[in-house]
N, C-alpha and C positions, 0 to 999 in steps of 0.2 A: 647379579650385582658385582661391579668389578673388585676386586679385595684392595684395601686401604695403601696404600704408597708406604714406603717402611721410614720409621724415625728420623731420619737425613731432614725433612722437610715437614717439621708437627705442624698441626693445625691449631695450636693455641700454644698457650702459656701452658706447662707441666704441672701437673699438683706435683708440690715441689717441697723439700725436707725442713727440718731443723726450725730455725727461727723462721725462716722465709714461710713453711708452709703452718700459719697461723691459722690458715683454712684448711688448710690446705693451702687387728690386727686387731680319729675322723672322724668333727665336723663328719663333714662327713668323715673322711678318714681323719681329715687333718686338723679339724678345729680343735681335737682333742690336744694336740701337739699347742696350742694356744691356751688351754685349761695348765696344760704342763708346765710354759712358763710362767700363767700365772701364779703357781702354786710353790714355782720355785721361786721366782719371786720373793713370795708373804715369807718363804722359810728362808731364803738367804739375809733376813732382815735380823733373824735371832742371830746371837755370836758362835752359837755351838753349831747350828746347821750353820753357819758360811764356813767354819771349818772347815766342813765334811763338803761344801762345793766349791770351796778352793783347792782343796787336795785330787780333786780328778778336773782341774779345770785344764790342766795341760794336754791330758788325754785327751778334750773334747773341742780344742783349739785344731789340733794334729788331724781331726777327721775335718774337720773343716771345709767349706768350699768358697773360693773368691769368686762375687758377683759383681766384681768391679767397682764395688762402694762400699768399700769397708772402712770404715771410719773410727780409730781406735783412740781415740781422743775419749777419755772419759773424765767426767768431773771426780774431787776428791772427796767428794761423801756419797752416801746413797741417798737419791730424791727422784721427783717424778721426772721423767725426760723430756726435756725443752721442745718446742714447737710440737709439729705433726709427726706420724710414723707411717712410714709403708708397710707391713712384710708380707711376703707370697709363703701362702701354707701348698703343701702340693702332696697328695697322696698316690701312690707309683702301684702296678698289679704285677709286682716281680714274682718271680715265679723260681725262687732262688732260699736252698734249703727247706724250713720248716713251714714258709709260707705255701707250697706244694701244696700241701695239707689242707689247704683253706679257699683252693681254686678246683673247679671242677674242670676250668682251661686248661689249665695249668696240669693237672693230672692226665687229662687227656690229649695233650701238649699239640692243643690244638688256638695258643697262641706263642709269639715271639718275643723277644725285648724286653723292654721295662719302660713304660709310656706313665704318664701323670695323667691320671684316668679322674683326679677331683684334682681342682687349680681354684684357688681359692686365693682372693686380696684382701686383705683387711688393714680398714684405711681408718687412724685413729687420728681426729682432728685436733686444733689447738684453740681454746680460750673462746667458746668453750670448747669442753670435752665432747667430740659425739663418734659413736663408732661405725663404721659402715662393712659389710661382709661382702664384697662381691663374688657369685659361682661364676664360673665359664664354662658352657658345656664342652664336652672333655672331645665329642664331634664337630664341634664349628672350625669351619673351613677359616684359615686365615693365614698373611705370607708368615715363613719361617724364616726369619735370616740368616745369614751366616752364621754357623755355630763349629768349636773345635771340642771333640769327644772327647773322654776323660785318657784316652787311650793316643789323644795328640791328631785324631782323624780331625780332616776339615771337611764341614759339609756345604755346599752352597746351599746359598739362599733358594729359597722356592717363593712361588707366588701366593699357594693356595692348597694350603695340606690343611688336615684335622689339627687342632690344637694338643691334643695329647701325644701325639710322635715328636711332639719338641723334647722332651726329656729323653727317648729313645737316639736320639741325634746327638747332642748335648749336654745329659744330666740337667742339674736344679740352676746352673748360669743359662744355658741355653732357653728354658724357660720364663725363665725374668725378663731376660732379653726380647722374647715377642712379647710376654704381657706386657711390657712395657711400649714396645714397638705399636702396640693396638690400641693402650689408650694413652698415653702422653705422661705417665705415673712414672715417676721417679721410685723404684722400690729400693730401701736401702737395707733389707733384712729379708732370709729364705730360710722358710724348712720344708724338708720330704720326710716323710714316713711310708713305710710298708706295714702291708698287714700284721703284721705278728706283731712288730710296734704297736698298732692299732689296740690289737688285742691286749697287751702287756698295761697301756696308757689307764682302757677304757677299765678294767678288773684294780688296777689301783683307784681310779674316784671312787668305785664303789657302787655302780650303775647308776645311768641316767634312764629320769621317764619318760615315756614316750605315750602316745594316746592312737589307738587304729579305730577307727570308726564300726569296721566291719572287721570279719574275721580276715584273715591274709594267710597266702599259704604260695611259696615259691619253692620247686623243683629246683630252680637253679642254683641260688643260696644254701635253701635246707629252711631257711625261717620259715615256721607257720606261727601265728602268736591270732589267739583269739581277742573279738570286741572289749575293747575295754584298756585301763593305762596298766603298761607293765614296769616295770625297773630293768633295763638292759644293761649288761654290762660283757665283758671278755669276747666270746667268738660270736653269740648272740648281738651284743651291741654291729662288730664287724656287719654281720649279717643285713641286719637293719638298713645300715649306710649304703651297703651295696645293692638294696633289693631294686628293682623296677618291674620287672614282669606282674609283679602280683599283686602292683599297685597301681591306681590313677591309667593313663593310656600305656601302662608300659613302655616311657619309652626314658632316654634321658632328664627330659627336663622331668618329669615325675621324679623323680630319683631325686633330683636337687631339692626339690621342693620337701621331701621326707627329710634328707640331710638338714636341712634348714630347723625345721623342726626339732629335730635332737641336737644341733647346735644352740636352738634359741633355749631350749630344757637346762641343757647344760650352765649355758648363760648366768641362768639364775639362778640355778645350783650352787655354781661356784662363786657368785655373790651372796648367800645367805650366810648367816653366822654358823649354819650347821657345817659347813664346808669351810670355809677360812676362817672358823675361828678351832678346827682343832687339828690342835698339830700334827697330833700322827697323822691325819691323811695327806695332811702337809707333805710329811716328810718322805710317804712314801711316793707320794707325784712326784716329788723333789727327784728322786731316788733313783724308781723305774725309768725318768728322764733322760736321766745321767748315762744309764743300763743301754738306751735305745741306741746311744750315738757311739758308746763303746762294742755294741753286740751289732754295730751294720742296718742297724734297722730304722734311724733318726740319720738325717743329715743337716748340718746348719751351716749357711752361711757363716766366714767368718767375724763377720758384723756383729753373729746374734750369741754364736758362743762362746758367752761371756756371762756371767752370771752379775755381775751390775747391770750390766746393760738388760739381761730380764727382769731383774725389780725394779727397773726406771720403766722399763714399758709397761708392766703388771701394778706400777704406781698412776698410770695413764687414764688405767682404763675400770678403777676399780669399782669406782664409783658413778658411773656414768647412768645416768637414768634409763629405764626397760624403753621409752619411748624412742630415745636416742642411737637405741642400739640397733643399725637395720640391718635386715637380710638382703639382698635381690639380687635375681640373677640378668647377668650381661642380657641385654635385647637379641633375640634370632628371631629369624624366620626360614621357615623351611625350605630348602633348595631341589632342582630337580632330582638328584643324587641322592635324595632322604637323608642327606646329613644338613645341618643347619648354617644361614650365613647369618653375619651380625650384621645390625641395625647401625648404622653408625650414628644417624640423625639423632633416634634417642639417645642411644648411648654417650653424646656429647650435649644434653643436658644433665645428666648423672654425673658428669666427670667436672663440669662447672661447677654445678651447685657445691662440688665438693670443695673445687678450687676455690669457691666463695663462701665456704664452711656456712649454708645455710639449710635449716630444717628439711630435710626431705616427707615428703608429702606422698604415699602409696597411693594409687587410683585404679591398678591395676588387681587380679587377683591373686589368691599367696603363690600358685603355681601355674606354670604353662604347660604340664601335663597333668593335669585335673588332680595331682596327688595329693593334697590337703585342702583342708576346712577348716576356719577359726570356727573355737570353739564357745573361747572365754576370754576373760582378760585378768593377765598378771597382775599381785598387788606388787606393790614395791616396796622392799622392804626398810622398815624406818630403825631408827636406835638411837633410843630416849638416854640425854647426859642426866647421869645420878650425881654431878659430882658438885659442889658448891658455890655456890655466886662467888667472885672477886669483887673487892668493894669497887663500885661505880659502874657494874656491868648492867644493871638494872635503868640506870640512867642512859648508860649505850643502848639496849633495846628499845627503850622508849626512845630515845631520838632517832632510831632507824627504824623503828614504826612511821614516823611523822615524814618521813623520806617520799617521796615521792615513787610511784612502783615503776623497774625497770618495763622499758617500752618490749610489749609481747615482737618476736622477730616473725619476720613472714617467711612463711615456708614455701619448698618448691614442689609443684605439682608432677613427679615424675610422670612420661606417658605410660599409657595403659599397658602397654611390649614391658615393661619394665617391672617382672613382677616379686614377690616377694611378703615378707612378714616383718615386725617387729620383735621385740624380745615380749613384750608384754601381749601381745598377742599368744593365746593359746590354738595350738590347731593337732589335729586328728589327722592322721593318712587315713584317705581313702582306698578304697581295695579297688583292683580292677574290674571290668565286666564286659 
């Protein structure tokens, strides 16, 4: 399959930002890094925590990275932020200090660089709300563009490299820049995280659950975690995100598929009253957040850090229904090389529907390396008002009972290549065999 012609000449209209994009954001490593600004978010909203993230917000400007869309126009209050949002989460296998520690490559320095080994879009729509998660495997072959190193190096364009050597090229712009160049997404927000971020992220929530259908046991990681749901959190959660051999075929896309799942856990976690309704865990996501970008181990666009601008996005997405929220990962199919090329056919029904903010419809199954099974399905959680009628609100529900019910929207049937979960979906990784 020849690889896609690079952004000079898209093949549509862009899911495109702000008011415009009306239809049209470790996850594995990184969704954690998405839990983070939600949570800094809920705390920058009290007056005592914005304090405490106004006083290091200079610090976290300074590490900053320009993705070419950095937009610093902010409104004067705090509220939800107008139209659509892009941002690219990206989780990196550096192999730099205490992350050593947590790489058997790494230790055996039988890898190089610092590649974004989880690439992840999260595409939060406008009016309504719905959220969408895209993976990219971190192996699909796709062109890289030109990109300029953090160190001022220029790299030419390629045709057809793995997608994870974008960041080794480039850092966190050079990888916006092909995700972009691949599906016609306007991204106006980035973060990378390394492992020990990961690590630091996932021990402040406080561990997420996860479900293994069978018992699982990987040499490579170090995780073995017996049948049944556990609580993961700190190097164990890491573990989890990174496994693949001991799961589904062993391969990548397995791997996404378990990610996904402790993303979609997470999800609801940090939707429930247990988790944003109590501060201190607030405050310490807030906190370690702050930690990650100051200690080398977070990097943000300078679009995102900014601490309004993450309680306008974490105002977004707070509410957004389990159905609404999907997973799926980019279309592949496998190439003679054993690394994977992308589907472009489906992948530009994905990338419409998005553009046309309508229902996405799963038909496919949760993963394309056999690594999960639903198991159940989410309730969503409700919260009943205690608080007392206004005079004439009684007469307002009754006349918006007699209302006529909004026309149900028709959703879109993604193809089968397109595969994935929802938030309200529950699923199990299965073990390999």
């Amino acid at each position: 399959m020849s690889p896609r012609p690079a952004k000079t000449a898209p093949r549509r209209e862009p899911v495109a930002r702000h008011g415009i994009l009306r239809s049209p954001h470790p996850l594995t490593q990184i969704l954690t890094v998405l839990g983070a600004i939600v949570a800094v978010a809920v705390v920058s909203i009290s007056s005592v925590s914005a304090f405490a993230l106004w006083d290091v917000a200079h610090a976290v400007e300074a590490a900053s990275v320009d993705i070419g869309d950095d937009d610093s126009q902010l409104p004067p209050t705090i509220g939800e932020i107008e139209g659509g949002v892009n941002l690219l989460l990206v989780g990196t296998d550096s192999c730099e200090g205490a992350n050593t520690a947590l790489s058997t490559a790494c230790q055996e320095e039988t890898t190089g660089g610092e590649r974004n080994d989880v690439t992840l879009l999260v595409h939060i729509s406008d009016n309504p709300r719905r959220v969408t998660i895209i993976s990219f495997p971190r192996d699909m072959l796709v062109p890289i563009p030109s990109c300029t190193g953090e160190d001022g190096t220029q790299y030419s364009a390629m045709s057809s490299q793995m997608l994870n050597v974008s960041y080794s090229y480039g850092g966190l712009s050079c990888t916006v820049l092909t995700v972009e160049n691949l599906t016609g997404v306007d991204i106006q927000f980035a973060a990378a995280i390394r492992w020990t971020g990961v690590v630091n992220m996932s021990d402040a929530i406080g561990g997420v659950d996860v479900c293994v259908s069978e018992d699982i046991s990987d040499g490579n990681t170090g995780l073995s975690l017996t049948a049944g749901t556990h609580s993961l959190s700190g190097v164990q959660a890491l573990q989890f995100l990174r496994i693949r051999h001991g799961i589904g075929d062993g391969s990548d896309l397995g791997r996404i598929s378990n990610q996904q799942q402790f993303m979609s856990s997470m999800v609801r976690k940090l939707q429930s009253d247990g988790v944003l309704g109590n501060p201190a865990v607030l405050l310490n996501l807030a906190t370690t957040a702050l930690q990650q970008v100051t200690s080398d181990q977070l990097v943000l666009s300078s679009s995102l850090a900014n601490p309004q601008r993450m309680v306008q996005i974490a105002m977004a997405v707070k509410s957004v229904p389990y159905e609404d929220i999907v997973f799926v990962q980019y279309p592949t199919v496998y190439a003679t090389s054993g690394r994977v090329q992308p589907v472009y056919s489906a992948a530009d029904v994905l990338f419409q529907a998005l553009a046309d903010n309508q229902p996405l419809i799963l038909t496919g199954s949760t993963s394309g390396g056999y690594g999960t099974e639903v198991v159940g399905e989410a309730e969503q959680p409700t919260t009943e008002s205690t608080a007392t009628p206004t005079p004439g609100a009684t007469d307002a529900a009754t006349d918006a009972a007699t209302e006529e019910p909004t026309p149900v929207e028709t959703g879109v049937e993604l193809p089968a290549s397109i595969t994935g979960q929802t938030a309200a979906q529950v699923t199990c990784t299965v073990a390999q065999h």
